[in-house]
N, C-alpha and C positions, 0 to 999 in steps of 0.2 A: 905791526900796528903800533902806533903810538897811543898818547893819552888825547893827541888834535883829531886822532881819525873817533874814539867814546864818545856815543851822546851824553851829555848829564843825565844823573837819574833823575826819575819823577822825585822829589821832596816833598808835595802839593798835599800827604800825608801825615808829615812826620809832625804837627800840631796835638792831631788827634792819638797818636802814638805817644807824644811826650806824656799825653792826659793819663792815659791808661797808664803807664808807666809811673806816673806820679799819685794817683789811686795806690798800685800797687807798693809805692814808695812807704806811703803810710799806713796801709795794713802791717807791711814788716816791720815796719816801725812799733807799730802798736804792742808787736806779737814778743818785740825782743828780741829780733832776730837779724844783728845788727851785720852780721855778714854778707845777710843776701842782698840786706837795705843797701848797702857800700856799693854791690853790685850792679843794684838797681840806679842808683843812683850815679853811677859810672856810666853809664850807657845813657840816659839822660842825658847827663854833662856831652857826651860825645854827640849824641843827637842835634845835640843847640848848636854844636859848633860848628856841626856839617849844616844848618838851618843859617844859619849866621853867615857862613861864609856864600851860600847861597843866595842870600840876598846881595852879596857886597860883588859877585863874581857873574 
């Protein structure tokens, strides 16, 4: 199986996911806890990109 025979995933979430995620960005933030914020915020950035290219594809 190739990558032409995969549906695309659902994305039609990952709005409300960024939200949450970005909530949680700034509690870690808040707390000082600038490790997991990095983290959080890595998966964010990865989010938008897979949201992005979604649009454009």
């Amino acid at each position: 199986m190739n990558d032409l025979d995969t549906p695309a995933p659902d994305l039609s979430g990952l709005p409300c996911i960024i939200a949450v995620l970005e909530d949680q960005l700034t509690e870690l933030d808040r707390m000082s806890l600038h490790i997991g914020a990095a983290h959080v915020d890595a998966a964010i950035q990865h989010l938008r990109t897979e949201q992005a290219r979604s649009m454009i594809g």
